[in-house]
C-alpha positions in Angstrom: 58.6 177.7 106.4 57.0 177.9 103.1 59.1 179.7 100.1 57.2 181.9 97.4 59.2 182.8 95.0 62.1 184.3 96.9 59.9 185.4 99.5 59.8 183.6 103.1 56.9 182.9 104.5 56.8 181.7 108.4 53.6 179.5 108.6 51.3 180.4 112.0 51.9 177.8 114.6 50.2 177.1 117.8 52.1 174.8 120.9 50.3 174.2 123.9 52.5 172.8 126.5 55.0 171.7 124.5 52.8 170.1 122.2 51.2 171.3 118.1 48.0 172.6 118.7 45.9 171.3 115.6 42.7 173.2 116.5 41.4 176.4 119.1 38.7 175.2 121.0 35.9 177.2 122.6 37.3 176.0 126.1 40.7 177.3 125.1 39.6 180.8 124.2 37.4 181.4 127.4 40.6 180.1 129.4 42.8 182.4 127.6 40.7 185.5 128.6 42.1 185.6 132.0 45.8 185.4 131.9 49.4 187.1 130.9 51.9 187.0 128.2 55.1 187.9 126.4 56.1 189.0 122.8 59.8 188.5 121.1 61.0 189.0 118.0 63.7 185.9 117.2 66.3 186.7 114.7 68.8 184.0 113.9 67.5 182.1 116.9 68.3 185.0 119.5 65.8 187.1 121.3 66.8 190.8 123.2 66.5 190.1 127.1 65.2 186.6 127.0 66.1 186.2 130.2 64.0 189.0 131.1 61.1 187.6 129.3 62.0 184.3 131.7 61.6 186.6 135.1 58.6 188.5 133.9 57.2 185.0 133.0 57.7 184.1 136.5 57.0 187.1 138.1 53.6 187.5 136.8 52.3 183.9 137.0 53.2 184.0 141.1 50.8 187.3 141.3 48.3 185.9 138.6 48.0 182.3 139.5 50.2 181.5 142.6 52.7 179.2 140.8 56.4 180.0 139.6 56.9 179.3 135.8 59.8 177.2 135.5 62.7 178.9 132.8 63.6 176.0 131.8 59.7 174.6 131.0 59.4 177.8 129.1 63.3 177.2 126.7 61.4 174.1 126.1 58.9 175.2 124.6 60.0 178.1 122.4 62.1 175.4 120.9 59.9 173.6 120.0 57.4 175.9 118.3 60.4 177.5 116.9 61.2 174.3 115.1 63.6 175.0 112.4 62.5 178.5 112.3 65.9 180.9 112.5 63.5 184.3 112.3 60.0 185.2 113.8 57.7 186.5 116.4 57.1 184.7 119.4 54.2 184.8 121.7 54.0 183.5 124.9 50.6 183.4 126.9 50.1 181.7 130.1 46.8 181.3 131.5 45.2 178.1 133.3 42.7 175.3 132.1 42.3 174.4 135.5 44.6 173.8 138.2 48.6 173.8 136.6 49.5 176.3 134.2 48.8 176.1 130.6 51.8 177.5 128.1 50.6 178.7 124.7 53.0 179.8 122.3 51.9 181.1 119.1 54.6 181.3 116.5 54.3 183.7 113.3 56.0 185.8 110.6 59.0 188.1 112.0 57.9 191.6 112.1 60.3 194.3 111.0 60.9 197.8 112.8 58.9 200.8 111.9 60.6 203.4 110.1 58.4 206.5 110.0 57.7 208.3 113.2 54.4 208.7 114.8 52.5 211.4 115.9 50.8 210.6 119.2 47.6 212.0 121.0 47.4 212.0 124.5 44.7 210.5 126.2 44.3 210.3 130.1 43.8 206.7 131.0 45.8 204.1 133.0 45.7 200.3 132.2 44.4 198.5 134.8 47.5 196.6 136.6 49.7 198.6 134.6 52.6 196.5 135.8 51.3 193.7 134.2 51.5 192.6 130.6 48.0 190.9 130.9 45.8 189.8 128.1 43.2 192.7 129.1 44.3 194.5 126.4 40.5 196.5 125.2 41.1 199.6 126.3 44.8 199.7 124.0 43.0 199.0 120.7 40.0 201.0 121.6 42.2 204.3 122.4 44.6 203.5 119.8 41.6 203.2 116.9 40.2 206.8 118.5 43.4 208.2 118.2 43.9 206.7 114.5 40.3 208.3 114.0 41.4 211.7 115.0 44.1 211.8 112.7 47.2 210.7 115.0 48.8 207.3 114.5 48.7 206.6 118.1 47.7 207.1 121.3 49.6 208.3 124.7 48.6 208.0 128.2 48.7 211.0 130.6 47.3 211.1 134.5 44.6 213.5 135.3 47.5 215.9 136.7 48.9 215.6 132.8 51.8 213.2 134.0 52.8 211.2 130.8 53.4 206.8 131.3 52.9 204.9 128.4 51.5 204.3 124.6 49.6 201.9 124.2 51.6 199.3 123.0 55.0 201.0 123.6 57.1 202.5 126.3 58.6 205.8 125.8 61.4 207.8 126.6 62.7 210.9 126.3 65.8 212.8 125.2 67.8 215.8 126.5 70.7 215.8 124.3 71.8 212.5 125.2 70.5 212.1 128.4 67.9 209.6 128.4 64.8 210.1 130.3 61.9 207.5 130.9 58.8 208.4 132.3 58.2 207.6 136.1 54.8 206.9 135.7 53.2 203.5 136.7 53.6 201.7 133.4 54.8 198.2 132.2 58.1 197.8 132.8 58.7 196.6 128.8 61.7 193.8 127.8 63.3 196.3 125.3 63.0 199.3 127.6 64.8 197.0 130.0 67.4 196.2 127.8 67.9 200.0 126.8 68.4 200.7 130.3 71.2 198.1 130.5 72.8 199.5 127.8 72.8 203.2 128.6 75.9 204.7 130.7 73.4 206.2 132.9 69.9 207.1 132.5 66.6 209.1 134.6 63.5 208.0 135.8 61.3 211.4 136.4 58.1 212.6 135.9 57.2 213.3 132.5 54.8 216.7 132.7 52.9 217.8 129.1 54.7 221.4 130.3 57.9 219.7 130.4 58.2 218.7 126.6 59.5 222.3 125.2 62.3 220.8 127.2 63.2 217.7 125.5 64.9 217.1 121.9 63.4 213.7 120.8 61.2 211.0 122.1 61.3 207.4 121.0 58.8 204.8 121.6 60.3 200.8 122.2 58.9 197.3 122.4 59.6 194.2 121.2 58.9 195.1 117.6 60.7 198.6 117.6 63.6 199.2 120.3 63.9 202.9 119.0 60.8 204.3 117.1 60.7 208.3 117.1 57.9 210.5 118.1 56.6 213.0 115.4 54.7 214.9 118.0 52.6 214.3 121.0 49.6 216.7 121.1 50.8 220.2 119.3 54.5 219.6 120.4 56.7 218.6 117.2 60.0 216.9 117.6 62.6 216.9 114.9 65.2 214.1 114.3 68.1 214.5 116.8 71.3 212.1 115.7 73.1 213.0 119.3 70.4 211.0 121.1 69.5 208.0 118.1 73.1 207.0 118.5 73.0 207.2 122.5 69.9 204.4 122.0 72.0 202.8 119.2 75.1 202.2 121.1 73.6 201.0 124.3 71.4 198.5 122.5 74.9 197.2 120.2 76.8 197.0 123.6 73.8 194.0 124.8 73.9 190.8 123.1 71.0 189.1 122.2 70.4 185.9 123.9 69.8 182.0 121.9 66.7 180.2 122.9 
């Protein structure tokens, strides 16, 4: 970590199974191309759901590659490109050179919550292998940067019959008073949204309709960066703040303890 004044600054790191990664080469980025990942956010040396970033690991390398990941390889590795590191983002990809799998972790400057809530415009579209948090990720930024263009802040993905999933790099769910409602689209099953579900009493999992939002108080959008981000408005449909169903998503997240690496 590098100090600037009173400011600290987490230097970019690169470990590639388990060992510093001096230098990207061309064979590296083509292999990358073709392959899965996960994000956390460390905080004193704890990530939300890390054992659910472990089975999602796992999960997707069998369907990807054929192989299991191994937890344990993966513990080894965070560790080591967290170093002495307490907070910041972690980035897990796993893709293969050839044969075994190939770990990179890219380690970088925490990133703090957003605060200001986004309006959203919905755009049909479905990721390919929606399940999957794959490295495919085009179609996000290219949507997202359309949306930004058209005055929204983000964009939100609907089916041809106007069924709502997923934002493009969020999961979202919805409030009625503090009932908790997430969508039942095909979508990626997200670490925090996981963790949310842990943590709620009870929850639903529905179809989301654009003629079902008049029915809902809030919406809040989660990933590894924000577990609780809320929606301005999606389309013409405003929400306005709604403390009954923040401190729902509050309480259930307090209740799950974040996990050391």
């Amino acid at each position: 970590m590098v100090r600037s004044g009173q400011t600290a600054v987490v230097t970019e790191t690169l470990v590639l199974n388990g060992e510093p990664l001096p230098t990207v080469t061309l064979e590296l980025l083509r292999a990358t191309s073709y392959g899965h990942f996960s994000s956390m956010q460390v905080r004193d040396g704890r990530v939300d759901g890390l054992d659910l970033h472990f089975e999602r690991l796992d999960r997707s390398s069998r369907e990807v590659f054929g192989q299991p990941l191994d937890a344990d390889r993966v513990r080894r590795d965070l560790r080591t490109a967290l170093a002495q590191e307490r907070d910041c983002s972690l980035r897990v990809n796993v893709f293969s050179l050839g044969g075994d799998l190939d770990v990179l972790i890219r380690r970088s400057e925490p990133i703090e919550p957003g605060t200001t809530p986004l309006r959203l415009r919905p755009i049909q579209h479905q990721r390919a292998l929606p399940h999957l948090k794959h490295t495919g990720t085009f179609d996000l930024i290219y949507h997202a940067r359309q949306a930004t263009a058209a005055g929204y802040d983000d964009a939100i993905f609907h089916t041809a019959a106007g069924e709502i999933s997923e934002a493009s790099i969020w999961n979202i769910c919805f409030a009625r008073g503090t009932t908790i409602v997430f969508p039942a689209a095909r979508v990626l099953a997200g670490i925090r949204q996981q963790v949310l579900q842990r943590g709620l009493a009870t929850f639903e999992m529905r179809p989301v309709h654009f003629d079902d939002l008049s029915t809902y108080d809030a919406a809040y959008l989660t990933n590894s960066i924000d577990p609780a981000l809320p929606v301005a408005a999606i389309g013409a449909r405003t929400f306005a703040p709604h403390p009954e169903s923040a401190a729902t998503i509050a309480a259930a997240y307090a209740s799950q303890e974040a996990q050391a690496i």
